[in-house]
Structures are given as C-alpha cells and as structure tokens.
N, C-alpha and C positions, 0 to 999 in steps of 0.2 A: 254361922252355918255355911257352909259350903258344899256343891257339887262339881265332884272331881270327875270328870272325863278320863280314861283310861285310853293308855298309847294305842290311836288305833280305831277306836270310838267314837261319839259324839262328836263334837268342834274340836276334837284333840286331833295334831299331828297324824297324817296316815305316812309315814317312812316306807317306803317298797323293802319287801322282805328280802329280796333279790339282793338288794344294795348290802348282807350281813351277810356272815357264816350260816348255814342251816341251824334253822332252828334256835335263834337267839334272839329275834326280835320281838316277835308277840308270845311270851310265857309269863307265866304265873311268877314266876321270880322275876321278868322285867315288871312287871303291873303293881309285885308287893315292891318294889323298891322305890317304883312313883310313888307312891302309897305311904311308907315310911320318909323321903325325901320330902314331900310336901309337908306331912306332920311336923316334921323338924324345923325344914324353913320358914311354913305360914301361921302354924298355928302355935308351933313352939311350946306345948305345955300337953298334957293330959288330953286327951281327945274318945271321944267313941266314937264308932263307925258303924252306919248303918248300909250295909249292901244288898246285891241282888246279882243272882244267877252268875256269871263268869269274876264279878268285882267280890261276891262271896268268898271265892278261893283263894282271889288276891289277897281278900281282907286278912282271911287266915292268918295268911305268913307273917302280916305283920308285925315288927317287931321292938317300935320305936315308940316310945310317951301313949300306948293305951295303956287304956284303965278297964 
C-alpha cells in the first residue's frame, strides 16, 4: 500500500509555477502522469487507486497497469 502525494501537496515538491510556461505545472495531466509514472516504476504490475477530491481527477486519466 502506498500514499502518493501529488506535485504540489503534502511532503511532495512545491516547484514555483512562475518558474514554467502558464499553466503547466499543477494540472490534471501533470498529477495523472505522476500517477501513471509511479505505477510503472514502484509498483510495476496491476494496481487500484483509491482517491479523493483533486487526486479523483488525476486518478481518472490514468492510464498505465490499472485494473
């Protein structure tokens, strides 16, 4: 079991949004690509995701080894 912090969130990295293009650092497409990039490299098999409120939307997009 694991709790993944999203870019931005909890004990995860805060990056200044300043420091990117408008509008590219905290979306729904960067959050599901954490999201799918962790499944891949940590867990590496079939996974479920259980979310809540903004990690919901990410969960969505997911698109790598759920079930």
């Amino acid at each position: 079991m694991f709790a993944i912090d999203l870019l931005g969130y909890g004990y995860s990295a805060k990056p200044d949004p300043k420091s990117q293009a408008a509008h590219t650092l905290y979306t729904f497409d960067t959050w599901a690509d954490q999201l799918n990039d962790f499944i891949e490299q940590m867990v590496g098999e079939p996974a479920f995701l259980v979310t809540n409120s903004i990690g919901g939307v990410a969960g969505l997009q997911v698109r790598s080894l759920c079930v």
